[in-house]
C-alpha positions as CSV (number, residue, x, y, z in Angstrom):
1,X,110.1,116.0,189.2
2,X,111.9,115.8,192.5
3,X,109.5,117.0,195.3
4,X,110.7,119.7,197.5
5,X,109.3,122.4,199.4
6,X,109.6,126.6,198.4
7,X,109.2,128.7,201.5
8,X,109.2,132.0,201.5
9,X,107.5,135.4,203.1
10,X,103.9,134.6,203.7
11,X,101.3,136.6,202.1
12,X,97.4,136.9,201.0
13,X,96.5,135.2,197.9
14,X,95.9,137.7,194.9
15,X,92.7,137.0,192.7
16,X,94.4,134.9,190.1
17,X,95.7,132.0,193.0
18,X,99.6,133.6,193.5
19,X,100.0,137.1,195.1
20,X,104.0,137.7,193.3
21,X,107.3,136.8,193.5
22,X,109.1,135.4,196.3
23,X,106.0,135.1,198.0
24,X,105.1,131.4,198.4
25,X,104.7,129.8,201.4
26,X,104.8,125.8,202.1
27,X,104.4,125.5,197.9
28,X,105.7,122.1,196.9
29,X,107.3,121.9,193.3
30,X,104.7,120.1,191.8
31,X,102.4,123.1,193.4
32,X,104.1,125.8,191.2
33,X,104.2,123.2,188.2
34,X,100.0,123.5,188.2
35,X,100.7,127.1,187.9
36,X,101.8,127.3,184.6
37,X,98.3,125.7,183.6
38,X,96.4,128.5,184.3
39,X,94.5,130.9,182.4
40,X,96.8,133.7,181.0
41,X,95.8,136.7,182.1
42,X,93.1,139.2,180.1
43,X,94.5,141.6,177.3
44,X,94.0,145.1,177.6
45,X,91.3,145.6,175.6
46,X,89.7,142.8,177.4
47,X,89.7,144.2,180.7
48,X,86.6,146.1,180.8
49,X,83.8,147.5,183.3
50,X,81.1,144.9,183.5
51,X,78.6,147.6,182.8
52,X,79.0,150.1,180.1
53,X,77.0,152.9,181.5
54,X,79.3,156.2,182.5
55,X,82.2,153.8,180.7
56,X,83.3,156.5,178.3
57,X,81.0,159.7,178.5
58,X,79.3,160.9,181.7
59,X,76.8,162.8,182.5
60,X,78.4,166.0,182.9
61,X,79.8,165.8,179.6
62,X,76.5,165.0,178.1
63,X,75.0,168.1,179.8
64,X,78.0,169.5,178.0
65,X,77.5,168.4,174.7
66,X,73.4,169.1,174.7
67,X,74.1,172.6,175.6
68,X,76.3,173.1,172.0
69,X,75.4,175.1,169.6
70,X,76.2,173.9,166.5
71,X,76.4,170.1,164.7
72,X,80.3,170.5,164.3
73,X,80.9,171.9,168.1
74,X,78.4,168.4,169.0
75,X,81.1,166.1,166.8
76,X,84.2,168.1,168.3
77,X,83.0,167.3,171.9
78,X,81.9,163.9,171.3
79,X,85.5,163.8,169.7
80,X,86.9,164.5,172.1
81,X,84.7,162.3,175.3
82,X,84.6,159.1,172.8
83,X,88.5,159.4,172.7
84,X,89.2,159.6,169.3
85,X,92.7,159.6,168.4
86,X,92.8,157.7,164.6
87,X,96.1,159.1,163.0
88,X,93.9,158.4,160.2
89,X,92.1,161.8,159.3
90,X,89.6,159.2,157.4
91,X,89.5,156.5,159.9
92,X,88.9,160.2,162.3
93,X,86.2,161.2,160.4
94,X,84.3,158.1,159.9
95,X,84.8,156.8,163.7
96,X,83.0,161.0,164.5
97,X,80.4,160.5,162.2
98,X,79.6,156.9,163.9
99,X,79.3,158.8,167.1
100,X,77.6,161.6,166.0
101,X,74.7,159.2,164.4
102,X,74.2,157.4,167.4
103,X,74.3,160.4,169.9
104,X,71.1,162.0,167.5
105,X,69.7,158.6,167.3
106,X,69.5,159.0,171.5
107,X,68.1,162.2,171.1
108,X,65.7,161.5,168.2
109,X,64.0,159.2,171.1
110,X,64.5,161.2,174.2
111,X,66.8,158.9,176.0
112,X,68.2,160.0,179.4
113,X,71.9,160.4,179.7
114,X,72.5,156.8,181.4
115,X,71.0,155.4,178.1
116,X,72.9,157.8,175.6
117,X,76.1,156.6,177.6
118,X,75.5,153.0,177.6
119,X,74.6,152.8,173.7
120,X,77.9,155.5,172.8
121,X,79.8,153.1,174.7
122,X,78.1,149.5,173.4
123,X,79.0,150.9,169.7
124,X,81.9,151.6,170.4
125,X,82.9,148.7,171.7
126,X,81.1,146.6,168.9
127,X,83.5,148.6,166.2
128,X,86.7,148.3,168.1
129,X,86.3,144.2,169.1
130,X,84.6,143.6,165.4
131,X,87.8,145.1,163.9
132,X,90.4,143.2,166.3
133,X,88.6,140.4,166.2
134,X,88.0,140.7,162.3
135,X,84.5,139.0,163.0
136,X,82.0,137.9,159.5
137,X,78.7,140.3,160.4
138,X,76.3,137.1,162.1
139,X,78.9,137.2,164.9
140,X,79.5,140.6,165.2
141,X,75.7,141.2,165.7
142,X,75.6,138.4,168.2
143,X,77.9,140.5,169.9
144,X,76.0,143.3,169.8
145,X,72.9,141.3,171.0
146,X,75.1,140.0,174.5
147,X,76.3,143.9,175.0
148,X,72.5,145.4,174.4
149,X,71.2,142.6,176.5
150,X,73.6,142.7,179.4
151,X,72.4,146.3,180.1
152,X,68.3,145.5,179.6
153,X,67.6,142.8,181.8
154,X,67.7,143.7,185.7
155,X,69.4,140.6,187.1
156,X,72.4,142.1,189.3
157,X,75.3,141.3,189.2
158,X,74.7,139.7,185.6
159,X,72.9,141.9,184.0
160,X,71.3,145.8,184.5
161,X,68.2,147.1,183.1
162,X,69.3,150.4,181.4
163,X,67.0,149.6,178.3
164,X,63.4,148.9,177.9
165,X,61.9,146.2,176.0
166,X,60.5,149.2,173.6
167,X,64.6,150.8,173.5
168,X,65.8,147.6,172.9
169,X,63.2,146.9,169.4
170,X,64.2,150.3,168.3
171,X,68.0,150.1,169.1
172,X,68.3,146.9,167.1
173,X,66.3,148.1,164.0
174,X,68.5,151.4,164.1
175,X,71.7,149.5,164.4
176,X,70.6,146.9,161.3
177,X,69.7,150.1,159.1
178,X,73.2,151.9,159.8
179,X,76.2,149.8,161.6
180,X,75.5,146.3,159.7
181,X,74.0,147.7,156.5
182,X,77.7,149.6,155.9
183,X,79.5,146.6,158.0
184,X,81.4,145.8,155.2
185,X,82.6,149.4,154.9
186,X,83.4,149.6,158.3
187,X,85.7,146.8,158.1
188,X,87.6,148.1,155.0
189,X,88.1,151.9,156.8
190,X,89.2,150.5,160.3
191,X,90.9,147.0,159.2
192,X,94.6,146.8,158.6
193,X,95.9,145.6,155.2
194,X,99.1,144.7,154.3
195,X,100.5,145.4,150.6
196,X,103.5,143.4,150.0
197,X,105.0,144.4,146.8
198,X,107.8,141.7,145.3
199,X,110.8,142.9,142.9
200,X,112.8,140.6,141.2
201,X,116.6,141.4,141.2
202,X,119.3,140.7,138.7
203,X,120.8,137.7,139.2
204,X,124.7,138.1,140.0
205,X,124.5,141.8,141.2
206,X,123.3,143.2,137.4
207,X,126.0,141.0,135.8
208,X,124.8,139.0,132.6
209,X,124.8,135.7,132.5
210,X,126.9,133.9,129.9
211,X,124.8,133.0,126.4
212,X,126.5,129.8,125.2
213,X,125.9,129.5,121.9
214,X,124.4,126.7,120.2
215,X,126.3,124.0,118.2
216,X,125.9,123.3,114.3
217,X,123.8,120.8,113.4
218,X,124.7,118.4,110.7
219,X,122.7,115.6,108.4
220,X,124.1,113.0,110.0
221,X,122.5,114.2,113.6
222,X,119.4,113.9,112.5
223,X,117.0,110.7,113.0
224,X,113.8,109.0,112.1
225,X,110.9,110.8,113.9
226,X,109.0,108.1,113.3
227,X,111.7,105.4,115.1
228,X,111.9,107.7,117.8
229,X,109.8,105.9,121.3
230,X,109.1,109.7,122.6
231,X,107.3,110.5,119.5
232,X,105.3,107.7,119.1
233,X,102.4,109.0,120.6
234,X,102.4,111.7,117.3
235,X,102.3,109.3,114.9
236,X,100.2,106.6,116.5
237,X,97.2,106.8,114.3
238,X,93.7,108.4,115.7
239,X,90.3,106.9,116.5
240,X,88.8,108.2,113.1
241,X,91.7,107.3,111.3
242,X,91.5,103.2,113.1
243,X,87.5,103.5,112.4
244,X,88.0,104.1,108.5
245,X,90.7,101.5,108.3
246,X,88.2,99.0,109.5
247,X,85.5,100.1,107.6
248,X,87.9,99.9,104.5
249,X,88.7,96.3,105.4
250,X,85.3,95.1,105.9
251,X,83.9,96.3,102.5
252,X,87.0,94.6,100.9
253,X,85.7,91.4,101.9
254,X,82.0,92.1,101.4
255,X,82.9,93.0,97.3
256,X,81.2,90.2,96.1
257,X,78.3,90.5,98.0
258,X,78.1,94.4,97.7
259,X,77.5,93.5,93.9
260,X,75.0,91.1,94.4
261,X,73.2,93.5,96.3
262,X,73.4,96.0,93.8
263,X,71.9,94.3,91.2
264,X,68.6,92.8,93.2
265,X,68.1,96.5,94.3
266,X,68.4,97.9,90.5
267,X,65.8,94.9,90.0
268,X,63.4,95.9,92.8
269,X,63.8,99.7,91.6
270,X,62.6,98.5,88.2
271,X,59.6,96.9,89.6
272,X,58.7,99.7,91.8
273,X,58.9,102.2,88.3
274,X,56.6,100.1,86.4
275,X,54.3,99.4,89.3
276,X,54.8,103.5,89.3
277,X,54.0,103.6,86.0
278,X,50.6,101.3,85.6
279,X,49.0,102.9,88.8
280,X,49.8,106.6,87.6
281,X,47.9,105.0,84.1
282,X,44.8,103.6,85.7
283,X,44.6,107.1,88.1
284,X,44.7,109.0,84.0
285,X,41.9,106.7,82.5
286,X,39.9,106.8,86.1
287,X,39.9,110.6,85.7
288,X,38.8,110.9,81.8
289,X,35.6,108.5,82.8
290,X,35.1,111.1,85.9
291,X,35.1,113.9,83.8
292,X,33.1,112.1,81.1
293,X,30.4,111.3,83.4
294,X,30.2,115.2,84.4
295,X,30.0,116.5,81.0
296,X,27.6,113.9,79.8
């Protein structure tokens, strides 16, 4: 870099450490090379009220909606104050419905309207940053824990206590039974898929290729499979065929001996029949002096 120096119209510094263009004042070049390090600035959806109470539906509007009627002039209102502008009809429905839950969940335990706001809003916020951010459920309920937290605790400027210690047990219990139980369905309804559907075409415009055909084989083509080195792996003899091989050369040599062997063991087989014999003889005659002593 070759040092030089920018001057220009002095002004005040903006919050970010420049205040515009064409308004740098005794800035050397390496000076505006450091700020191309710094932090882009916040997306949209980032840029948020620290505190969420009033953020979306205020009080007036509440008085509004607790003097309606009916359940569907209550969902058209809060419709309406929770900005709800899906194209979706569905995504419409279920994002009212979501609303509509939490805004009877308020009323079920008598919250004032600073507390109705600050939940509406904390919900809201939790669906719309879950989605963007496509967050697994653990961190999207860690989320939920740093929004519900930030506005029970009363530690200015960090934090605000809106909720109890009691709203907060019961907030988190109502929120694990309804948002995270059907977080998965949530995530299906709001998230954006993308089908991609693939189509071959013709090759050559729709034009057919050109079939050649194939040529006449003759006798004296034809070759040895056998001979062949890329076939050898078909022919090469198994394991079981190897195994009785052996075992057929072994007992070719072992002939003699197999006969030898036969005839001692016809022998022994002998012995053992007449041994057999003479002790199935002695058990006969044993008996007959049994049974002579009993009848004598």
């Amino acid at each position: 870099w070759v040092m030089g120096t920018l001057r220009g119209r002095a002004e005040p510094m903006g919050p970010m450490g420049y205040s515009g263009y064409g308004s740098y004042t005794n800035t050397t070049v390496s000076d505006f090379h450091m700020t191309k390090t710094m932090k882009p600035r916040p997306k949209p959806e980032d840029m948020r009220p620290l505190f969420l109470y009033w953020a979306d539906v205020s009080e007036a509007d509440l008085a509004t909606v607790a003097a309606a009627g009916t359940k569907a002039e209550i969902r058209q209102l809060l419709k309406e104050y929770m900005k709800v502008d899906q194209p979706d009809e569905l995504r419409a429905e279920v994002l009212t419905d979501m609303h509509y839950h939490n805004y009877s969940f308020c009323m079920s335990h008598s919250f004032p309207p600073e507390k109705t706001s600050t939940l509406l809003s904390i919900m809201k916020i939790l669906l719309e940053d879950s989605v963007r951010l496509r967050l697994e459920p653990e961190d999207s309920f860690q989320l939920f824990q740093d929004w519900l937290l930030k506005h029970a605790v009363e530690r200015p400027p960090r934090s605000v206590g809106i909720f109890s210690f009691d709203d907060v047990k019961s907030i988190v219990e109502y929120a694990t039974n309804s948002f995270f139980r059907h977080y998965r369905l949530y995530m299906y309804a709001f998230m954006t898929h993308c089908d991609v559907c693939l189509r071959v075409g013709e090759p050559l415009g729709g034009a057919k290729p050109l079939i050649l055909k194939p040529l006449a084989m003759t006798t004296e083509s034809e070759v040895d499979p056998t001979q062949q080195p890329e076939l050898a792996h078909l022919f090469r003899p198994s394991e079981q065929e190897q195994a009785e091989a052996e075992m057929r050369r072994l007992r070719s040599k072992q002939e003699p001996e197999d006969e030898r062997s036969a005839m001692i063991k016809q022998r022994v087989e002998e012995g053992v029949k007449r041994l057999m014999e003479d002790f199935e003889l002695k058990l006969k005659e044993q008996d007959e002096r049994f049974q002579a002593m009993l009848n004598g």
